[in-house]
C-alpha positions as CSV (number, residue, x, y, z in Angstrom):
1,X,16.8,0.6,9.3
2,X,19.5,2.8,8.1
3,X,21.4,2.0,11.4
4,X,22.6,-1.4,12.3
5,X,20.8,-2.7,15.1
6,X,23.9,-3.7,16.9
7,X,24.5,-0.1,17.5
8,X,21.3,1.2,19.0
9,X,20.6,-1.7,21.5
10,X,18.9,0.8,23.5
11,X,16.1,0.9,20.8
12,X,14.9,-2.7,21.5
13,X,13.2,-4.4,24.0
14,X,15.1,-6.6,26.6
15,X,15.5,-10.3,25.5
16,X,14.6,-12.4,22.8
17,X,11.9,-11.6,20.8
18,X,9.8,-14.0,18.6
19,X,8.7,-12.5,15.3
20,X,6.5,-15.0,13.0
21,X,6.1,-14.3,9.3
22,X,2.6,-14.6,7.9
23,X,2.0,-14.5,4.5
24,X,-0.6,-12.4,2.7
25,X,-0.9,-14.3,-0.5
26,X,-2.9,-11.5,-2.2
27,X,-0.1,-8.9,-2.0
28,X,1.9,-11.9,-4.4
29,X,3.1,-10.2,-7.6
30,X,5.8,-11.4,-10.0
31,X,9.1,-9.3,-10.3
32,X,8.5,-7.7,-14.1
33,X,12.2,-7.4,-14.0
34,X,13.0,-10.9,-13.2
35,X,9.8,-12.8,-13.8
36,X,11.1,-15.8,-12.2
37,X,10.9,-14.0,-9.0
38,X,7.6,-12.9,-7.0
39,X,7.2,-10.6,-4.1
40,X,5.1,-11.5,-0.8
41,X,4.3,-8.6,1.8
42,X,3.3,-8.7,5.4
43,X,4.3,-10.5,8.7
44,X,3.1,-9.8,12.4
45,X,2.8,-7.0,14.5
46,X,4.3,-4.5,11.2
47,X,3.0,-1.1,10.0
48,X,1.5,-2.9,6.9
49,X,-0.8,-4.5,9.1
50,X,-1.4,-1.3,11.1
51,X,-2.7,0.2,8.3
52,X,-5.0,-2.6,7.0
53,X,-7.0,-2.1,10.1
54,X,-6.7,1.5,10.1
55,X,-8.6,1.7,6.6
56,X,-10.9,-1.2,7.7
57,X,-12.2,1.4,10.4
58,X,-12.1,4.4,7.8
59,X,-14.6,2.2,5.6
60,X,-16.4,1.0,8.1
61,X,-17.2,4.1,9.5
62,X,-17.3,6.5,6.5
63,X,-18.3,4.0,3.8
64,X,-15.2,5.8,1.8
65,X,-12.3,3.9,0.4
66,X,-9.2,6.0,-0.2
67,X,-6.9,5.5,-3.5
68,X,-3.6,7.0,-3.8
69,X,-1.2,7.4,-6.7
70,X,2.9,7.6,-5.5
71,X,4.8,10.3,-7.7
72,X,8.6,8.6,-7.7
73,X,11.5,11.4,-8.0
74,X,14.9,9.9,-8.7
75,X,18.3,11.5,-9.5
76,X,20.7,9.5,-11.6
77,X,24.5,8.7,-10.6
78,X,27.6,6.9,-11.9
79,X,29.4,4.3,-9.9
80,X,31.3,6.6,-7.5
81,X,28.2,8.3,-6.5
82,X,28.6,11.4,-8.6
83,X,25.7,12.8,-10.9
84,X,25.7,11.2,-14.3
85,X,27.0,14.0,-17.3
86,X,24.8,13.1,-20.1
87,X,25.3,14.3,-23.8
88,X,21.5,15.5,-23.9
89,X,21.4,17.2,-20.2
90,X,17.6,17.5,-18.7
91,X,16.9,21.3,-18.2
92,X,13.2,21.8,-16.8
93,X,10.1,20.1,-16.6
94,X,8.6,17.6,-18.4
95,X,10.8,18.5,-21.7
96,X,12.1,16.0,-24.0
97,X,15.6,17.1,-23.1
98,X,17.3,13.6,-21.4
99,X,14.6,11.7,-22.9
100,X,16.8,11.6,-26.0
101,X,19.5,8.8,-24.9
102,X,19.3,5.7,-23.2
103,X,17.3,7.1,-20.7
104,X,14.2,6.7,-22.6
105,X,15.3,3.0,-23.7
106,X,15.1,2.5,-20.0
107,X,12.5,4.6,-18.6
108,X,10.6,2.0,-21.1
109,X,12.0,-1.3,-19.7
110,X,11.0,-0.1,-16.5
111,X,7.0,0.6,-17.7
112,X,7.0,-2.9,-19.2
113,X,8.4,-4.3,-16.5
114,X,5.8,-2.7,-14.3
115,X,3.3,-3.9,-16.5
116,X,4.3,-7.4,-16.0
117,X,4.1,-6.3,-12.4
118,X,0.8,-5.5,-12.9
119,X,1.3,-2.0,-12.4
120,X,0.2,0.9,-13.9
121,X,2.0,3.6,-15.0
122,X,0.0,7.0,-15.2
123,X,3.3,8.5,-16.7
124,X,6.9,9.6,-16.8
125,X,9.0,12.8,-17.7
126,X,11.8,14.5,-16.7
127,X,11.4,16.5,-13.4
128,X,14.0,19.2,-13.6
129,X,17.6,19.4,-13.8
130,X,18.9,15.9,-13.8
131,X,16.2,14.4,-12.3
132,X,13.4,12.1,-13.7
133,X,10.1,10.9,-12.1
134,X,7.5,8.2,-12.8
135,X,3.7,8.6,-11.5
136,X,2.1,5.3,-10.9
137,X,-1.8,5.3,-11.8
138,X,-4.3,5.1,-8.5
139,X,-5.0,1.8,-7.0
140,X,-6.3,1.1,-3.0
141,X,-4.0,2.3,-0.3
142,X,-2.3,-0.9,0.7
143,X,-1.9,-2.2,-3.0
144,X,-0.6,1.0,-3.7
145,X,1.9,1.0,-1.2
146,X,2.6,-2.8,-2.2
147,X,3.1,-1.3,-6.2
148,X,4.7,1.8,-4.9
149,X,7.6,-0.8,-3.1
150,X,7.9,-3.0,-6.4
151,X,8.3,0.0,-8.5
152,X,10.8,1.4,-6.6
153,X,12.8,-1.7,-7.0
154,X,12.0,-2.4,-10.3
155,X,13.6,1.7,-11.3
156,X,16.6,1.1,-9.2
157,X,17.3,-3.1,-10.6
158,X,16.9,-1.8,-14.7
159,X,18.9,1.0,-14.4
160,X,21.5,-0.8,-12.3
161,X,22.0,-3.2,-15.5
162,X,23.0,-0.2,-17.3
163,X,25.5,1.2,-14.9
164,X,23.5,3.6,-13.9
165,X,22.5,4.3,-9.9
166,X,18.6,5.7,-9.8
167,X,18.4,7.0,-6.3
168,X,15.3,8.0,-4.4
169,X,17.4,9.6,-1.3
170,X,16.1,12.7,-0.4
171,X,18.9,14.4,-0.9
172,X,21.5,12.9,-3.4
173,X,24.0,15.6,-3.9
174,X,24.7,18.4,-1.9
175,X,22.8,20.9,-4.1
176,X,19.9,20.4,-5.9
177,X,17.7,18.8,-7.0
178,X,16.4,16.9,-4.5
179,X,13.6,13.7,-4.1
180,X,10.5,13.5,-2.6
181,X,7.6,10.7,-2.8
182,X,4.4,12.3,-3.2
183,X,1.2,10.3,-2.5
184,X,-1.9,11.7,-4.3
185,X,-5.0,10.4,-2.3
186,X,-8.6,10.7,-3.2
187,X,-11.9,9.7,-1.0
188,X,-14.1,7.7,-2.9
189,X,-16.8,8.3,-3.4
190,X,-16.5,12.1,-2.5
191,X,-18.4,13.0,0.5
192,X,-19.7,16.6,1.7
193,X,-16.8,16.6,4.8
194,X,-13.4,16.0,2.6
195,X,-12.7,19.6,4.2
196,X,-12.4,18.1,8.0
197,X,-10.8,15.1,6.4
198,X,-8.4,18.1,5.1
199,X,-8.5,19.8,8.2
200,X,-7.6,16.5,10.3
201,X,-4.6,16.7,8.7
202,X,-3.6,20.0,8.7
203,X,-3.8,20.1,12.2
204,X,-1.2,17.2,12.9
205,X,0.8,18.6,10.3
206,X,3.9,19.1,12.0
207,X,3.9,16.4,13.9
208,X,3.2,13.8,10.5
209,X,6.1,15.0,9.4
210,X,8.0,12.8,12.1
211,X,7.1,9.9,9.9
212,X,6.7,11.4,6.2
213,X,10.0,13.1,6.3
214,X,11.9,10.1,8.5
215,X,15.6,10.9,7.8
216,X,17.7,13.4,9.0
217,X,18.3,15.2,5.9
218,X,15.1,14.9,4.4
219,X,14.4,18.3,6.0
220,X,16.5,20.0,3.5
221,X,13.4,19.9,1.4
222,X,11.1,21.5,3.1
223,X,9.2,24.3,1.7
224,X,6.0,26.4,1.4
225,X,3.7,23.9,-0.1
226,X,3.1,20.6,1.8
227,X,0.0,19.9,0.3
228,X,-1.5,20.8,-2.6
229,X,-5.3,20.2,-3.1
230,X,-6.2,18.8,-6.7
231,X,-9.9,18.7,-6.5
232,X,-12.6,18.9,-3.1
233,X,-12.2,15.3,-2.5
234,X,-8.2,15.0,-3.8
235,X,-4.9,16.2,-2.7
236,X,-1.7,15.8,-3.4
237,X,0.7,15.2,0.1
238,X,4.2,16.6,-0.3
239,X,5.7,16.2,3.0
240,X,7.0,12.2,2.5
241,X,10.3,10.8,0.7
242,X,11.5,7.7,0.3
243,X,13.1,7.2,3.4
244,X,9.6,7.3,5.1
245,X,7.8,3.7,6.0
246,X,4.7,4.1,3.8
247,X,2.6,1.8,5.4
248,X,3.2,3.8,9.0
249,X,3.1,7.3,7.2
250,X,-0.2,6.5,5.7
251,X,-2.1,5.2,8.7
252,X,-0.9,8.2,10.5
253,X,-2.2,10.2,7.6
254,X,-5.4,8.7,7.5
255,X,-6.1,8.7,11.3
256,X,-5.4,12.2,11.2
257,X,-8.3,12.7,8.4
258,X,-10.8,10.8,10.4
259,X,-10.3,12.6,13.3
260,X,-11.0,15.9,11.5
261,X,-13.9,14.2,10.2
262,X,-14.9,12.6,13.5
263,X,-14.8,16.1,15.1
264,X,-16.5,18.1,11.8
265,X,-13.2,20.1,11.8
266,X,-13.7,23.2,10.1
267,X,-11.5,24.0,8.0
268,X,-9.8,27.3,8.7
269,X,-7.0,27.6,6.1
270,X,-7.9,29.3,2.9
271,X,-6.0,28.2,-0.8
272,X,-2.7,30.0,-0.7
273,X,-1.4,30.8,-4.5
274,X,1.6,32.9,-3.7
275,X,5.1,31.7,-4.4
276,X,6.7,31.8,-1.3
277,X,9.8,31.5,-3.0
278,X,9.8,35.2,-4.0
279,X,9.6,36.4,-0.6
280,X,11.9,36.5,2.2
281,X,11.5,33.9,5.5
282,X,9.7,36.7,7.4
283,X,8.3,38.1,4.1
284,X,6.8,34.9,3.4
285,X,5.2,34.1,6.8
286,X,3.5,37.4,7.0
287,X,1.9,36.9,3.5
288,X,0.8,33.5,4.5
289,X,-0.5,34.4,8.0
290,X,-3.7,36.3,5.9
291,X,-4.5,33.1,4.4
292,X,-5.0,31.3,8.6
293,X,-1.6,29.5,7.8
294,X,0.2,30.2,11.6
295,X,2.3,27.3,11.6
296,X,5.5,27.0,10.0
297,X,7.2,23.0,9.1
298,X,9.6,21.7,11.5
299,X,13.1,22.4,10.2
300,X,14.9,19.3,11.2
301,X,14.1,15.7,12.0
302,X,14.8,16.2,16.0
303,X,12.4,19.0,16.3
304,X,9.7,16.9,14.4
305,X,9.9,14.0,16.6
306,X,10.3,16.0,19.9
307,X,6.6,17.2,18.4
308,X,5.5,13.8,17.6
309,X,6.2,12.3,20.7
310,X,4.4,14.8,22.4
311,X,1.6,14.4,20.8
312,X,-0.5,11.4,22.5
313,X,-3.0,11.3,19.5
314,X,-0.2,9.7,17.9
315,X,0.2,6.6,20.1
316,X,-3.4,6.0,20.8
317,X,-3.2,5.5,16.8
318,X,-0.3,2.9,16.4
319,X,-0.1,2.0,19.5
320,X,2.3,1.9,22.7
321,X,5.0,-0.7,21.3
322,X,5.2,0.3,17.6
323,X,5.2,4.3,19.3
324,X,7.9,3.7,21.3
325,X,10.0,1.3,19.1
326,X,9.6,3.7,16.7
327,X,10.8,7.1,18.1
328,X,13.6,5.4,20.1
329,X,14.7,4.6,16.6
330,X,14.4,8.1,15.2
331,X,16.7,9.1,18.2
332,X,19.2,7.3,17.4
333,X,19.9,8.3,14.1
334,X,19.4,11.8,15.3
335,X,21.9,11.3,17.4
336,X,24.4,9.7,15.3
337,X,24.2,11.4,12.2
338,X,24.3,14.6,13.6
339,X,27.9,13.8,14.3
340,X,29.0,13.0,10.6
341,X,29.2,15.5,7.9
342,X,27.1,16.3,5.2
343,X,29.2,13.7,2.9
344,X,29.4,11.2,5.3
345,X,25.6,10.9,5.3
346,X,24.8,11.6,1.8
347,X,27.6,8.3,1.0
348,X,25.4,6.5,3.7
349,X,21.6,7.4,2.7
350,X,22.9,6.4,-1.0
351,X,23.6,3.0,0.2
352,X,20.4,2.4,1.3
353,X,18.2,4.5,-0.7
């Protein structure tokens, strides 16, 4: 919640609610960073559980588990929110340049700490232009998610005790670069339909992006590519950031995929290799438009969840309360931080992200 409930009463149901916590003691994992510490997920009537029993359906019904892999993006800033002038600046992918100062001695810290997590590291590099990014190794979705939470805090808790502010906000300064959390998902064992799983998705496209790309300037990094297929059974989703709630996002994701494989969707959108960059907007969409691609991304976070809501498969899959808790949310901040300025909410989204 990046607004204060006390502010959007409107969201919430009438009277007292009563909300018990229930433990799942197999999410338990100690804090690598502070291994006094441990970390405990899950309580009623919460998207984590959502998406238990969405994947307990997938299995049951496809004999297919899914494992993801999160790729982290994060941009480095000092103590009054400003990007961080190192002596060895980072200048394109995956170079050593920025890997030659104390971000390295902490970019390590981190990966041990994860490993005292538990966690896997696939790797780390530098992303681009003062920006870094750690890929955590595949694991099942919900312990995924559960890693993907812990290394997030574990990044922003190490570099924090060098002075040093990793955020994950989707857009941390006004120009580039900006972050995104990509989820790399994989159906195990392959199976002949992966394309309808595929095409499931790419039919609710727009709409997921209502819960991928949850924060009002999260649309700022929209672009050509949302998903980027690695292998026939393995792709790589683009279309989420930080800000999203990964349990919700996934399970959206996933019912999306079953219902293309539920239906035998064909799928109707062939591999696309331009670089849409090159091209002008209308340039661009007439290239794409020979590859079956007709649909453009929604542009801003009130046009995605006008879409969303629209679209009953949607609250058949959560269902009717977590639906309409949800988007009366998403409202809101549509409504309020459409009011501020672009500093105003970068300031805010830093706070929290």
């Amino acid at each position: 919640m990046v607004i204060p409930i006390s502010t959007a009463p409107r969201c919430w149901l009438d009277g007292i609610e009563d909300w018990w916590l229930c433990p799942d003691w197999g999410s338990l994992m100690v804090c690598g960073f502070s291994p006094t510490h441990a970390s405990n997920n899950d309580f009623a009537r919460c998207p984590r559980i959502l998406l238990i029993n969405t994947l307990d359906e997938f299995n049951d019904r496809y004999y297919s588990k899914l494992l993801i892999g999160f790729e982290i993006e994060f941009v480095l800033l000092d103590k009054s929110f400003n990007r961080v002038k190192s002596m060895d600046q980072m200048i394109g992918h995956s170079m050593t340049a920025g890997l030659r100062t104390e971000y390295l001695v902490v970019m390590e810290e981190v990966v041990t700490a994860l490993d005292l997590s538990g966690i896997e590291v696939h790797h780390f590099h530098s992303k681009a232009v003062d920006q870094l990014e750690i890929a955590l190794s595949p694991r099942p979705a919900v312990q995924a998610i559960d890693a993907l939470m812990m290394a997030q805090e574990t990044t922003r808790t190490l570099f924090l005790h060098h002075e040093l502010r990793a955020t994950m906000a989707p857009k941390p300064i006004l120009n580039r670069p900006q972050n995104g959390c990509h989820a790399h998902v994989s159906l195990n064992p392959a199976r002949r339909d992966a394309e309808s799983f595929l095409a499931g998705v790419l039919r609710y496209l727009v709409p997921l992006c209502a819960f991928g790309l949850a924060n009002y300037d999260s649309y700022s990094r929209v672009a050509g590519s949302p998903i980027c297929q690695v292998t026939s059974n393995r792709w790589e989703f683009r279309f989420l950031d930080v800000t999203a709630n990964m349990y919700l996002s996934t399970a959206t994701i996933i019912s999306a995929g079953a219902d293309g494989m539920h239906h035998g969707k064909p799928l109707t959108i062939r591999d696309c290799q331009i670089l849409l960059s090159a091209f002008s907007r209308e340039e661009a969409r007439r290239q794409v438009e020979a590859y079956g691609i007709t649909e453009a991304l929604p542009m801003s976070l009130d046009v995605a969840v006008i879409l969303a809501k629209h679209d009953w498969g949607f609250r058949g899959w959560i269902g009717k309360d977590l639906f309409t808790q949800y988007f009366n949310v998403k409202e809101k901040e549509v409504e309020f931080f459409s009011k501020i300025t672009d500093e105003e909410r970068r300031l805010k989204f830093l706070a929290y992200f």
